[in-house]
C-alpha positions in Angstrom: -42.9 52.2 94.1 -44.7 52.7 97.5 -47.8 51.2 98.3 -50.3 53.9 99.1 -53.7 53.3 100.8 -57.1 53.7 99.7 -57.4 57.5 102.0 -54.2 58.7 100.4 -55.4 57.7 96.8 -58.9 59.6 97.6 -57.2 62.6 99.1 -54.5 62.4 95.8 -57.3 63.0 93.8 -59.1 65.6 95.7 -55.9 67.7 95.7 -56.0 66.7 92.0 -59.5 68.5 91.4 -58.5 71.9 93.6 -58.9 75.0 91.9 -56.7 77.0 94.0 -53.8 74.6 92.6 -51.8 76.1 89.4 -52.2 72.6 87.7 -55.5 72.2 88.6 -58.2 71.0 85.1 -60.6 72.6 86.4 -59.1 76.1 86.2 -59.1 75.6 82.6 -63.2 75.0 82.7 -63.4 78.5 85.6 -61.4 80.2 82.8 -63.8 79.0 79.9 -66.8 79.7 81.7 -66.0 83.3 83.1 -66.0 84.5 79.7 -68.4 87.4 78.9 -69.1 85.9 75.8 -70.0 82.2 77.0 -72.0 84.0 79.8 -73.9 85.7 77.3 -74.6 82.8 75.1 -75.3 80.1 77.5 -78.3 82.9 79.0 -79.1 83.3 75.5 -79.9 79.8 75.0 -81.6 79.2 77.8 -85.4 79.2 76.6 -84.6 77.0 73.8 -82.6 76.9 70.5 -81.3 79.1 68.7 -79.7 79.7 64.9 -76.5 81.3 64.3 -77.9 84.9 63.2 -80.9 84.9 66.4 -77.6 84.7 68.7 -75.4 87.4 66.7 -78.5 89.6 67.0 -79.6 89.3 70.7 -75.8 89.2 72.1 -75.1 93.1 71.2 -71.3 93.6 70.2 -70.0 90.4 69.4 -68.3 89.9 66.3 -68.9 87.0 63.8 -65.2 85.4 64.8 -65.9 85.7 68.8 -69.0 84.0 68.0 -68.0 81.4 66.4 -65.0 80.8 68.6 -66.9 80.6 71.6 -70.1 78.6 70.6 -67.3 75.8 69.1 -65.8 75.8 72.8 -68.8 75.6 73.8 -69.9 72.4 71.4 -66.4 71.2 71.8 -66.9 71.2 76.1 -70.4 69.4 76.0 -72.1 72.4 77.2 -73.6 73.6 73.1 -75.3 71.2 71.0 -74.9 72.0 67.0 -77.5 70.7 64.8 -77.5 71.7 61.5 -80.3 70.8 59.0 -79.7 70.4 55.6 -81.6 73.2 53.4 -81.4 76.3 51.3 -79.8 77.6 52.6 -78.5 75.6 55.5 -80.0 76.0 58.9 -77.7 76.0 61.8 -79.0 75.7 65.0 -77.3 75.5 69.1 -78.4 74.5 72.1 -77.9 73.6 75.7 -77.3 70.1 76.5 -77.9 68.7 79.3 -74.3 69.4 81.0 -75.0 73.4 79.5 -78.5 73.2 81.3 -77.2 72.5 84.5 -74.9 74.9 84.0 -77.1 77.3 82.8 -78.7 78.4 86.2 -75.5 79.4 88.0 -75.2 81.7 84.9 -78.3 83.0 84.8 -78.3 83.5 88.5 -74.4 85.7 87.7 -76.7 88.0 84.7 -79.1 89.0 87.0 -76.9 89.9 89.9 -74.9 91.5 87.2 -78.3 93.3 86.1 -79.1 94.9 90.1 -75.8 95.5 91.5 -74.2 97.1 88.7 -75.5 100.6 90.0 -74.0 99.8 93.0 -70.4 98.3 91.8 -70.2 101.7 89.3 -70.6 103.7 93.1 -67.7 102.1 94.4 -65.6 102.4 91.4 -66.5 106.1 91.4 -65.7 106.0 95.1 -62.5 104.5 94.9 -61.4 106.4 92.0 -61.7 110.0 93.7 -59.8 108.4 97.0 -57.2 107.2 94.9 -56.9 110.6 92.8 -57.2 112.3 95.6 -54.1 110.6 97.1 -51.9 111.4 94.1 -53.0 115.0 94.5 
């Protein structure tokens, strides 16, 4: 086995941690965190905790299953804390934790562009649309 230096071990593990490479991790976390859903939730939990049913009512349109899929990624990637307190009936409630709050900026930061350009992104679909029917014409 060859003897590598200490340059070609540190540039080994930056190529390791590109996202433009197929096996990169951290594609897997870009994927997971592009999600509408985890978008939604991580800006839903950003003033505090929530319960279960507060989250299923401000997120409009997601379904029990999504829900609950995405808020155990979430849990299971560090970024949701799940604290459930014994009662009747049982209280469940998530949070950010510290990894989801630092998150949680860049998110909100990708709502609110969402929020005031969408006006102009449904323009350019519109736009593109009519040049490309008009081509097919």
């Amino acid at each position: 086995m060859a003897t590598r230096t200490a340059a070609q071990r540190r540039e080994e593990a930056r190529a390791a941690y590109d996202a433009y490479l197929a096996a990169c991790p951290a594609r897997e976390l870009l994927d997971t965190i592009s999600d509408k859903w985890v978008s939604l939730i991580l800006n839903a939990l950003a003033d505090g905790p929530l319960r279960y049913s507060d989250l299923g009512r401000i997120i409009a349109g997601v379904s029990q299953k999504m829900l609950t899929q995405t808020l155990r990624g979430l849990e299971r990637d560090g970024l949701v804390s799940r604290t459930v307190t014994p009662s009747v009936p049982v209280r469940v409630d998530y949070a950010l934790t510290d990894l989801g709050r630092d998150l949680q900026p860049v998110m909100r930061s990708i709502k609110l562009w969402a929020e005031s350009h969408i006006e102009q992104v449904r323009d350019a679909r519109e736009s593109y649309d009519r040049r490309s029917w008009e081509s097919q014409s």
